[in-house]
N, C-alpha and C positions, 0 to 999 in steps of 0.2 A: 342110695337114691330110690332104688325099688322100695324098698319098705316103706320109707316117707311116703311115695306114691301111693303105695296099697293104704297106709295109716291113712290120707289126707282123701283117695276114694271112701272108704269105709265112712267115716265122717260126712262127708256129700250122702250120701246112701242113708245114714241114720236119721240126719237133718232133714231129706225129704222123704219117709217115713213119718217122723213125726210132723212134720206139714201136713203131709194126708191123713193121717190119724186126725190130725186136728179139724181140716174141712169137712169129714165125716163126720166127725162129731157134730161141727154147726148145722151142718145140712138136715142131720137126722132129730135134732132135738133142739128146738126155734128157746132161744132167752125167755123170761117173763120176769115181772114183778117178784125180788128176792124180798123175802121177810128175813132178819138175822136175830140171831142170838144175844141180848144185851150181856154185856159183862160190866159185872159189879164191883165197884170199889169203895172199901170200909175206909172213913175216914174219920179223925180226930174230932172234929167239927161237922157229920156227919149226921143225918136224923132219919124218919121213918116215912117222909113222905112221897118219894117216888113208891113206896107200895101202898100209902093209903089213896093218893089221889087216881094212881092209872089201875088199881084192882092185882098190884101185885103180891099175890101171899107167897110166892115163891122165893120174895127177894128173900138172899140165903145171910146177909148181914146186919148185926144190929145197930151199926152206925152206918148205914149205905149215903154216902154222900156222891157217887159220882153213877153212873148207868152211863156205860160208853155203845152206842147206840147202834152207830157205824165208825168201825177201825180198821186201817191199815197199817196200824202202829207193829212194827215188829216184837213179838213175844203179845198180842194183845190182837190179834188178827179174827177178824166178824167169820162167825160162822153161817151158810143159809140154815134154814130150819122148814124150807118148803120146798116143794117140785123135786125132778128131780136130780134136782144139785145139793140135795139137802147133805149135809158133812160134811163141803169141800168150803174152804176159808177163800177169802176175798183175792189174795192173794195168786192159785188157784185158776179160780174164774177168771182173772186176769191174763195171766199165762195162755189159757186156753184159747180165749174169746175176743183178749185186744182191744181194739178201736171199736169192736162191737158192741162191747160192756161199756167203757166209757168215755169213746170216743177219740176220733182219729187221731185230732191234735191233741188230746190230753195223753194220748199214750205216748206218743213220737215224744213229749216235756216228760212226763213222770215214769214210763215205762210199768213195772209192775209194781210200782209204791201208788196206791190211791190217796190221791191227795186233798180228800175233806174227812175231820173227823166231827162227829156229832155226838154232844152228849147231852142227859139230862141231869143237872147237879142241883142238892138241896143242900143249903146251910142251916143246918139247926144253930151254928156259932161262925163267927166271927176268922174266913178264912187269912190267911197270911194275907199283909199286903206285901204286892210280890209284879215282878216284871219279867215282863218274854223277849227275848232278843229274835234282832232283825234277822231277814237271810244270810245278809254279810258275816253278820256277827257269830250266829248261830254254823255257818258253813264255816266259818275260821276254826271254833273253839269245838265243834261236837261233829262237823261232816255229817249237818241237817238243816233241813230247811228252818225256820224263823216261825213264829207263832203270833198271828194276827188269827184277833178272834171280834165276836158277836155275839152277843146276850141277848135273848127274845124272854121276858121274862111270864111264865106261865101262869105263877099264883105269887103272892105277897101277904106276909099278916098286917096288921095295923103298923105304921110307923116305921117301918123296914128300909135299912139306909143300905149303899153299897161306897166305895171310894173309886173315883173315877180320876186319876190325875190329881195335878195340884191346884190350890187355889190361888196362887202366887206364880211369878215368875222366879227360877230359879238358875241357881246353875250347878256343878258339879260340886265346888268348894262349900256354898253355901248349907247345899243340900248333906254333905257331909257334917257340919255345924248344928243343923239341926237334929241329925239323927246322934251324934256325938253326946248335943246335952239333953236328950231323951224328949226331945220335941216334935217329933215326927208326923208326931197325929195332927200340930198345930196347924201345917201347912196343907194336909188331904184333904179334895175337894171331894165332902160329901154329898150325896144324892139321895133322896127320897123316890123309893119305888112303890110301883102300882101293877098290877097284872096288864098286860097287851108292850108295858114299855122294851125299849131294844136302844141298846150301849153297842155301838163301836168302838171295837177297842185295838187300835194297832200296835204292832209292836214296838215298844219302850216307852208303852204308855202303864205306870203304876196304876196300880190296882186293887180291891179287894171287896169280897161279895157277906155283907152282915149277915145276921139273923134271922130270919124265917123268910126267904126265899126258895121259890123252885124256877129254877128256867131250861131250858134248851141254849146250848152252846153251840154256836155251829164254827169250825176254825181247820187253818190249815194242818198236815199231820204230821204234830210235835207233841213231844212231850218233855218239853224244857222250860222249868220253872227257875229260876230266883227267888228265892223268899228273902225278903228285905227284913220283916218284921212279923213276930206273931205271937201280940200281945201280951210278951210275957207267960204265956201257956206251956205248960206239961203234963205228960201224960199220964196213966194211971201206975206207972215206976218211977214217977218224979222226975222222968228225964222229958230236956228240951226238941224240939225240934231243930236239923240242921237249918242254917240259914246261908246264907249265900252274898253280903251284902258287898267283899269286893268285886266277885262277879259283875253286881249287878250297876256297877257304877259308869262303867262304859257304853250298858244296855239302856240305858233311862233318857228318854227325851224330857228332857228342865223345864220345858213350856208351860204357863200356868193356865188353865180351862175354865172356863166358866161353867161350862156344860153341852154333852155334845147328845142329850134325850133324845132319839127319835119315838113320838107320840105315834104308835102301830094305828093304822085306820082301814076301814073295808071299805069297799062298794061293792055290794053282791053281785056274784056269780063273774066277777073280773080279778083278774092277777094284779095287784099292787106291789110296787117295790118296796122293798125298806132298805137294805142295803147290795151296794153296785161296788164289787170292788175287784183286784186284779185276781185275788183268791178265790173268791166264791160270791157268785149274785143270791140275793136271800129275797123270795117275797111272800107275802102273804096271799091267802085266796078261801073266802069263805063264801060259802054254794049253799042254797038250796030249793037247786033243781038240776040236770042231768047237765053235763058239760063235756061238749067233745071238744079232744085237745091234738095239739098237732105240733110235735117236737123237730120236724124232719130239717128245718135249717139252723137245729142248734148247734149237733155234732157234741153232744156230750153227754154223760150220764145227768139222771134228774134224783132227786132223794125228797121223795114227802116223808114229815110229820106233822100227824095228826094232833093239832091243840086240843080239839073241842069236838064231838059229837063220832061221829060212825059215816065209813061209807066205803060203795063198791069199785074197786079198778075196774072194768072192763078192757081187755084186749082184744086179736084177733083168735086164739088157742084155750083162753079161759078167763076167770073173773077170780078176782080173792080180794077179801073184805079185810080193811083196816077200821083198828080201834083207837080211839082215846089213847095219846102216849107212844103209839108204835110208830114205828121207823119202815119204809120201804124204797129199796133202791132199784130204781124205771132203767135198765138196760138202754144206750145211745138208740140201738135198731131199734126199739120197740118207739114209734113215731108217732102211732095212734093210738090216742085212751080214749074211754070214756068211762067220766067221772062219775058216780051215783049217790048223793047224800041220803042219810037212812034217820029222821028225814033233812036235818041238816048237819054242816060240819066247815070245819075251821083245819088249814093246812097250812108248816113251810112250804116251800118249793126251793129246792138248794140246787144250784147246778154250777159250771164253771163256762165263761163265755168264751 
């Protein structure tokens, strides 16, 4: 019983040790504005245009199809690249900082998993169409949360389609018939995209992103795919992609869609919604003229990306200038900005309500 006692003081003792360690650290060096590290991924259907549009010669892949922007994805965790937190992974800041990074109640639900992941992806080809299973689903079969996503789509060439759902109503047997006798495309409901447009996409809704797109993906953080289908494609050893299609049969809502386009629109120097949902609220907001902003009854972290143009954060500690393409994640405590376009600019706003 003494040693348990000594074992179980010792413990109390380390525990608050590192509690103080810890409010020392807040107290002596206030949050800001983290800029992260994008990490790159080569894919099959991959092209060159996240480094031609946003000035990246760095990008280190010759098929970069994905820029994951902000990550809490285990083994793929956001590095800062500014201030001085520069080296330490999101993860990290998390541990340290709590409810102060990004907020009371998002910590007390996620704990140290950050739960929005943001990417920029370009299709030079024709991705799988392919389905994300719900929370239920995804907590049964992988012990992870579910993937409900959003498309903001940034550039489009001429004639650029994506698949959104079915064009029919369906149901499980059917939809195995048509995939059976190699019909599959009969029934996707295609889409004609344009730059500003934005796809809601929840989970078990099929999907797939064509030809000369670039968008920003903003979605919960999973990274569980089903691929149903991919075009018959192989890679430069002749071998197929895996596919996943009894997976993905219990994952698929049948519902047939007409279309669910949200047409993105501005009204200067005001925050417009586009998408409210239980994962993540998305708005738009295109400025140009100075705008002070006031987070203090959100209680969560905020994540801009820059669509369009340049401009300066302002805080109470320093200022740091985002560009075209980049990603910054606004700390929960950090309640007052002001905005500065250089001389104008176009931004998400991603935060969790």
């Amino acid at each position: 019983m003494l040693n348990e006692g000594f074992l179980f003081a010792g413990h109390s003792i380390l525990v608050t040790l590192q509690n103080i360690k810890q409010r020392y650290i807040k107290k002596m060096n206030s949050l800001y504005p983290f800029k992260l590290r994008p990490i790159y991924k080569d894919k099959i259907w991959g092209g060159d245009k996240i480094k031609t549009l946003f000035g990246r010669d760095y990008t280190p892949l010759p098929n970069c199809g994905e820029s994951w922007e902000l990550s809490g994805v285990e083994d793929n965790l956001s590095v800062v690249t500014n201030g001085f937190l520069e080296g330490n992974n999101l993860e990290e800041l998390i541990e340290v900082y709590m409810g102060d990074l990004v907020g009371e109640k998002n910590y007390e639900k996620f704990g140290l998993h950050f739960p929005i992941l943001i990417k920029i992806i370009d299709s030079h080809d024709w991705l799988s169409v392919q389905v994300h299973p719900d929370d239920t689903l995804a907590m049964k079969r992988h012990q992870q949360n579910g993937k409900t996503e959003m498309w903001y789509v940034l550039q489009a060439d001429k004639n650029a389609q994506l698949v959104n759902g079915f064009n029919r109503e369906l149901d499980k047997e059917k939809f195995q018939q048509y995939f059976k006798d190699k019909k599959l495309t009969d029934v996707l409901n295609y889409e004609n995209v344009k730059a500003g447009d934005v796809f809601y996409i929840p989970a078990g809704r099929i999907h797939a992103l064509g030809p000369g797109i670039c968008l920003a993906e903003i979605q919960q953080t999973s990274d569980i795919t089903y691929r149903i289908y991919d075009w018959d494609r192989k890679d430069d050893k002749g071998n197929s992609r895996e596919l996943h299609y009894e997976q993905s049969l219990d994952a698929i809502d049948y519902k047939g869609i007409d279309s669910n386009k949200i047409i993105s629109s501005f009204k200067p120097n005001i925050s417009k919604n586009l998408v409210e949902s239980p994962y993540f609220t998305t708005n738009t907001l295109a400025f140009d003229k100075p705008l002070d902003i006031d987070y203090f009854e959100l209680d969560s972290f905020v994540i801009y990306l820059c669509t369009e143009g340049k401009f300066t954060i302002e805080y109470s500690q320093g200022k740091e200038i985002v560009q075209k393409g980049e990603t910054v994640l606004i700390p929960a405590e950090l309640h007052e900005l002001r905005l500065i376009p250089e001389p104008s600019a176009k931004l998400l706003e991603v935060y969790i309500k």
